[in-house]
C-alpha positions as CSV (number, residue, x, y, z in Angstrom):
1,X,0.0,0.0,0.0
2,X,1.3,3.3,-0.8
3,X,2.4,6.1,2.2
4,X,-0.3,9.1,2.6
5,X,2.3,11.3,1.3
6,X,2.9,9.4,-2.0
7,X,-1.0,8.9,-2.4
8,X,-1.4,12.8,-2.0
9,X,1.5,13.4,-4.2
10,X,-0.7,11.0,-7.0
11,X,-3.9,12.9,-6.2
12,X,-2.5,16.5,-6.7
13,X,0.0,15.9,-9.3
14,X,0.0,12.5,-11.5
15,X,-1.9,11.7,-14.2
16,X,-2.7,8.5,-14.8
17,X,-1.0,7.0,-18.3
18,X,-1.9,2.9,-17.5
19,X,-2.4,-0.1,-15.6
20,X,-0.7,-3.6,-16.1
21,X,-2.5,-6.6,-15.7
22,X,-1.6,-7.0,-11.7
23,X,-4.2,-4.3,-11.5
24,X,-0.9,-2.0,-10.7
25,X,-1.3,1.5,-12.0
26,X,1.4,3.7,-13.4
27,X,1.7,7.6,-13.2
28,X,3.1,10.6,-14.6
29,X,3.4,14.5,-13.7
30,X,0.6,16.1,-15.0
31,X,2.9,19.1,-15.8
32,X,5.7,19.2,-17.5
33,X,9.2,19.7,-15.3
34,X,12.0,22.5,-15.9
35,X,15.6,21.5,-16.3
36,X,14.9,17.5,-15.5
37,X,13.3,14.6,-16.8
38,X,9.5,14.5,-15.5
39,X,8.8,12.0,-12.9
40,X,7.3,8.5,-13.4
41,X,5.7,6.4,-10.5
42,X,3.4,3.1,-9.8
43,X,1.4,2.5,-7.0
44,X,0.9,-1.1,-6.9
45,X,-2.3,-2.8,-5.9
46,X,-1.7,-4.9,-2.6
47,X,2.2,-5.0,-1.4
48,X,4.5,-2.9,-2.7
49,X,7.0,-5.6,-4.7
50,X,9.5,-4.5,-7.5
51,X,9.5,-8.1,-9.0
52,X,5.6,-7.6,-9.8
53,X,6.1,-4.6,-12.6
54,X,6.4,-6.4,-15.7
55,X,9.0,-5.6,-18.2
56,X,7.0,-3.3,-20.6
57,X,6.7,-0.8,-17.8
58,X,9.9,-1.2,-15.8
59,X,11.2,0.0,-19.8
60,X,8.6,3.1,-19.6
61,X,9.3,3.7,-15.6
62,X,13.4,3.4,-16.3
63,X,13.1,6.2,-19.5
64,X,14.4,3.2,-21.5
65,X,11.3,3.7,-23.4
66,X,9.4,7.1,-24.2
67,X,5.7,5.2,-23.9
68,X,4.7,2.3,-22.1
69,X,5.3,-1.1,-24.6
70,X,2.0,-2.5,-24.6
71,X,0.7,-6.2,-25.3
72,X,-0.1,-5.3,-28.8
73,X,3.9,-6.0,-29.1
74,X,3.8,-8.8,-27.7
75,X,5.4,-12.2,-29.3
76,X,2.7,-15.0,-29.4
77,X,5.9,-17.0,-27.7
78,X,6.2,-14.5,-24.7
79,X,5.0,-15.8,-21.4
80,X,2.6,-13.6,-19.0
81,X,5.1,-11.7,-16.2
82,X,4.7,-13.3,-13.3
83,X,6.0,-12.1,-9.6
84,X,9.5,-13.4,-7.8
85,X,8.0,-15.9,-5.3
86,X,11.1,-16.6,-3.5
87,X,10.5,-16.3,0.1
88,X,7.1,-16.8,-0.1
89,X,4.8,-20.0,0.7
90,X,4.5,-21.0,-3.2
91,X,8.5,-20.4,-3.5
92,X,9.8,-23.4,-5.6
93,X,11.5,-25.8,-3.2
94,X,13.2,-28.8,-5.0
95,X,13.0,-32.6,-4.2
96,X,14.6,-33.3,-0.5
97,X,14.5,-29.5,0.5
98,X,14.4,-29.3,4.3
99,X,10.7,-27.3,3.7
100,X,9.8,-29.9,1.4
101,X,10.1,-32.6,4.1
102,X,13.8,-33.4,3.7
103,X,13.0,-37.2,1.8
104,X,13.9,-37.6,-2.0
105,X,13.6,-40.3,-4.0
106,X,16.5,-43.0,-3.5
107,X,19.2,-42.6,-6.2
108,X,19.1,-45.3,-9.0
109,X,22.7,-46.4,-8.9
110,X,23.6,-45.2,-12.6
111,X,25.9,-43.1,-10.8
112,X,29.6,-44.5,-10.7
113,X,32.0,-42.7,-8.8
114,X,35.1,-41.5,-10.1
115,X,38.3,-42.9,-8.7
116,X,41.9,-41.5,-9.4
């Protein structure tokens, strides 16, 4: 959730130029600024999380691009953004992982051992 001061910044100042599909929405000095670039900002809907700005507008909010890249340029190939989950309860934990219960599958003695 954003702070009261950035929310009042938002109301007074940015104007509104999108929204991703995380429901995150992405903002803009209404005014144009003297003697620097003009600000960009997103307020994201539910936590604040960098990992959830997918990479058409992290290009737009980095001045890598002058508009937002929108899904019209999108490759049929492309996968939908999705969040970093590391840390979280649906983080990826491998076979045998302590979190996972600490059992894997015995090994299926292919292995040979390399001896000098």
């Amino acid at each position: 959730m954003a702070t009261l001061g950035t929310l009042i910044y938002t109301w007074t100042k940015g104007k509104l130029v999108g929204t991703d599909t995380a429901g995150n929405r992405y903002f803009t000095e209404r005014s144009a600024a003297k003697g620097r670039r003009t600000k960009r900002w997103v307020l994201f809907s539910g936590k604040a999380e960098a990992s959830k700005i997918p990479p058409e507008w992290h290009a737009w909010l980095h001045y890598t691009s002058d508009k937002p890249l929108t899904d019209a340029t999108r490759q049929s190939w492309q996968k939908p953004h999705e969040a970093n989950r590391t840390g979280s309860p649906e983080a990826y934990l491998p076979p045998g992982h302590d979190l996972a219960g600490g059992v894997r599958e015995r090994a299926t003695g292919d292995y040979e051992a390399w001896r000098p």
